[in-house]
C-alpha positions, 0 to 999 in steps of 0.5 A: 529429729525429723525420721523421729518425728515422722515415725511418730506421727505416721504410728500414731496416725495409723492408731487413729485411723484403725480407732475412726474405721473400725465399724459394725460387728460382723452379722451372724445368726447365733445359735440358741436353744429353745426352751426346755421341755419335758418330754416324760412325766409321772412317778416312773424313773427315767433315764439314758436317753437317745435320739435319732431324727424325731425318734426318741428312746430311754429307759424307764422303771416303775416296778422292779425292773428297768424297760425300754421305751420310745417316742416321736418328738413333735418340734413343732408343738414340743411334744412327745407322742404316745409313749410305745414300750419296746422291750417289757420282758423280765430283767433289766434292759438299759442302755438303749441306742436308736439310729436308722438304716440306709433304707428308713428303719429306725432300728433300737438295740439294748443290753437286755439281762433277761438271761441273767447276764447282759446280752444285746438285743434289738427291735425293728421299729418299723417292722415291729419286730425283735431280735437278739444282737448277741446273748454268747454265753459271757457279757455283752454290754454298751451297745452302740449303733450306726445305720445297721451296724452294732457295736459293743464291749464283750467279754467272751475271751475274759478281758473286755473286747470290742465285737460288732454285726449288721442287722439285715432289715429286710429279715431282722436278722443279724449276721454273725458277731466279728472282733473289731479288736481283740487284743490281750488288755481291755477295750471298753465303752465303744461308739460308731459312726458310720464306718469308724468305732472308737473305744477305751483301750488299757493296752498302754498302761492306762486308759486311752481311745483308740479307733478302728476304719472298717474301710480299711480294716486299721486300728490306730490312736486317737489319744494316748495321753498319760492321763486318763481318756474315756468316753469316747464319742464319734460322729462323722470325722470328729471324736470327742471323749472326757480327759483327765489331763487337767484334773488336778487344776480345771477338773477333767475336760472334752478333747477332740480329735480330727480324723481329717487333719489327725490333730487333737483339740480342747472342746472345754476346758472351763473350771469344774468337771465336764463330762459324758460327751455327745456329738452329732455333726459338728455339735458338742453336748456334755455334762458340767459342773463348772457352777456351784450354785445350779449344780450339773447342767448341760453346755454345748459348743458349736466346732464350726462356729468355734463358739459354746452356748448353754443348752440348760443352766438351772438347778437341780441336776441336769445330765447324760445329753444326747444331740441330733439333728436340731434337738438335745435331750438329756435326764433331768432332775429337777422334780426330785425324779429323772425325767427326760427333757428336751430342747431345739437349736436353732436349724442353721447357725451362720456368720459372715464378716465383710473386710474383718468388720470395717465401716467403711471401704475404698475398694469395689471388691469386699473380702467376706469371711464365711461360716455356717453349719447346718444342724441336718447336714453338710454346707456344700454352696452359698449365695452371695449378692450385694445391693441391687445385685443378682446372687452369685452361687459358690461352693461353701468355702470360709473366704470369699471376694465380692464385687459391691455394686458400683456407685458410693454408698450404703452396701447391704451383703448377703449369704444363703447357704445350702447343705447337701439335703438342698436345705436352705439357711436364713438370709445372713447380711452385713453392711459396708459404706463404699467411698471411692472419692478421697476427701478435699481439703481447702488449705489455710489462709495466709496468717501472721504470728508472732513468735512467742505469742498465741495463734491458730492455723485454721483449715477445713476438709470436705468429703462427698460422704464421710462425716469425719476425716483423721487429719495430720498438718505440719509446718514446714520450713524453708527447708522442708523440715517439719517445724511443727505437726498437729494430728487429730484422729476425728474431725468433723468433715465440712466444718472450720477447724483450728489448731491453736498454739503457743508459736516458738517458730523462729521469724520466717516464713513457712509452708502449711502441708494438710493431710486428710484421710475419709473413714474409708481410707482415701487420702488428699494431702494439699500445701499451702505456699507462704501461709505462715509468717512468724513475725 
């Protein structure tokens, strides 16, 4: 009876305290977005946008054919300057990519139909000057572009391959086109980042994405589920894409994929179809259609944070976004013609929890859970410091100790991290109370009860700080067995309090053992000799 009894009370004791000690939630700087903005107007259709830096690109068509337009997008004001047109010739040009070379030219390439099939062209931004990418005489089409180097789908072998060339900005001039895979079955809907391009890929029997590594020259999968995977987007080690594995229940889904680790992950899986995923670090924008009532709308999710945040939820149809840095922009339709709109987040997005969120700590060391993600680059250091303390510089790692500074009291945390362009983010600060000194606890004065009758054991706790204490008293007897056991999971420190009850205690004399636990986890247990007597 008594391991029954102990076992008990020490379960529903630990219950108790974990309800009296659990304090603050852990401070952090949550992304959000700016509001929205319209970056193009009028009656002209816009449409496909991309976005490299403060550069803007998208397609528009007020006459009989689509062109190819570009702006600087001013974050500050939220606004777009001049609308300059870079590519007006006759035939469609659509589909158009902006990214900037090792050396700053902000470099645009297209599928132009100017020859009466699709072709890829470019234009250097920087020099004002045009080039042809590729115009072989069968279809190009889906470029893509990473620094200087262009991707696309071609069909000059008469099944869809993937071909790639390097723009050299000093001439404008492109090197010839090379395979990047050729293989017998179709590869479509290419993306680049850096040295990796990924693809759709039906040698399987479906469609599946695939990757190649221009390092080293390997081709291998990213995805072969049985289901259907398309739209694949890559940026930096990260592939995402649309998956239809859950069609038939959620609609289909962004996957993500690890170069790092080789493992794939659910980005959203939320009811409703998401689709046309973008990625720009570790920022994950789509098109979802999860609400009935507003229709398509434009949702993200934050890798590093683990988090999903909207980017627009309103009506009318929202789609086909593109991130980079800290701006979104996407087609917007909500005045009956597609426009394309705009928003920021926030630069930084940041989080730390010291020792998983508690109120309270008994140890001088605090254990800080850290994660942050720049918009514009890689965290490579943080910052921490404590109440009166000097910062302390560490490489950016998710875990960290921190030594509080001495003496009880109210401690303020503190984290800056640095990205690896030297940018800086907010300060991010939680707080802890340290106590090192345990509770007191004054025993009961000698009482007398008889059995049967009603009657109090009364007692008092003092702390140097805590307002309140978890308490457990046991009766013991001559034996010391416990007889009796009285716990409470709150009692205000510094105040009388009483445990009343009916005494079925045989005549005798007993022991009172009181055992008290502050918010911060120090503990006193004190035995009263002969306290009670049960007449």
């Amino acid at each position: 009876m008594k391991d029954k009894l102990t076992t008990v009370l020490g379960v529903t004791f630990a219950i108790a305290m974990a309800a009296l000690a659990f304090g603050v939630a852990p401070a952090h700087a949550t992304q959000v977005t700016s509001k929205p903005y319209a970056v193009t107007s009028g009656k002209a259709k816009d449409g496909r946008p991309d976005l490299a830096g403060q550069t803007l690109v998208w397609q528009a068509k007020s006459g009989a054919d689509w062109n190819i337009y570009c702006a600087t997008i001013d974050p500050a004001t939220r606004t777009a300057g001049p609308v300059v047109p870079v590519c007006t010739d006759p035939g469609d040009q659509i589909d158009p990519r902006v990214s900037v070379s090792a050396d700053g030219h902000v470099l645009i390439v297209w599928e132009d139909h100017r020859n009466g099939n699709a072709d890829i062209y470019g234009y250097d931004l920087t020099t004002g000057k045009g080039f042809v990418v590729c115009d072989q005489a069968a279809a190009q089409v889906g470029p893509r572009i990473s620094g200087d180097w262009v991707v696309w789908s071609d069909h000059r072998n008469g099944t869809w391959d993937i071909y790639g060339a390097t723009i050299d900005t000093a001439t404008d001039t492109v090197a010839p086109a090379a395979p990047i895979c050729d293989e017998v079955h179709d590869q479509t809907q290419p993306d680049v980042s850096g040295d990796t391009v990924v693809w759709v890929d039906t040698r399987y029997g479906d469609q599946d994405i695939l990757a190649y590594d221009r390092v080293s020259g390997e081709t291998f999968p990213v995805c072969l589920d049985g289901a259907t995977q398309d739209q694949p987007a890559v940026s930096g080690d990260t592939v995402v894409w649309r998956d239809a594995r859950n069609a038939a229940t959620t609609g289909t889904d962004i996957y993500g994929f690890s170069l790092l680790t080789m493992r794939e992950f659910p980005v959203c899986a939320a009811a409703g179809d998401q689709s046309a995923p973008a990625i720009d670090h570790d920022v994950v924008v789509w098109t979802d259609a999860r609400s009935a009532k507003t229709g398509l709308d434009v949702r993200g999710y934050d890798l590093v944070l683990q988090e999903p945040f909207p980017v627009l939820v309103a009506g009318g149809a929202q789609g086909r976004p593109v991130v980079s840095d800290s701006r979104v922009v996407w087609g917007d339709a909500r005045s009956g013609v597609v426009h394309i709109w705009a928003a920021g987040l926030t630069p930084w997005d940041a989080r730390m929890t010291v020792d998983s969120g508690q109120a309270w700590t008994r140890s001088t060391t605090a254990r800080l859970a850290l994660r942050a993600r720049s918009h514009t680059g890689v965290v490579v250091q943080m910052t921490l410091a404590s109440t009166g303390g000097s910062g302390v510089v560490y490489d950016y790692w998710p875990t960290q100790r921190l030594y509080l500074t001495p003496g009880d009291g109210l401690k303020h945390v503190t984290a800056v991290f640095t990205d690896l362009s030297g940018a800086s983010s907010p300060t991010v600060s939680a707080q802890i109370t340290l106590d090192t000194h345990g509770p007191t606890v004054h025993v009961p004065a000698a009482t007398t009860i008889a059995s049967g009758a009603k009657g109090s054991i009364a007692f008092r706790v003092t702390d140097n700080l805590a307002p309140a204490a978890a308490v457990v008293l046991r009766v013991l007897n001559a034996h010391g067995e416990v007889a009796k056991a009285f716990v409470a999971a709150r009692l205000t420190t510094g105040t009388v309090h009483h445990f009343a009850f009916v005494c079925h205690l045989k005549p005798g004399t007993y022991h009172v053992r009181v055992g008290a636990t502050d918010l911060a986890g120090n503990h006193q247990v004190k035995v009263a000799t002969g306290t009670l007597t049960v007449s």
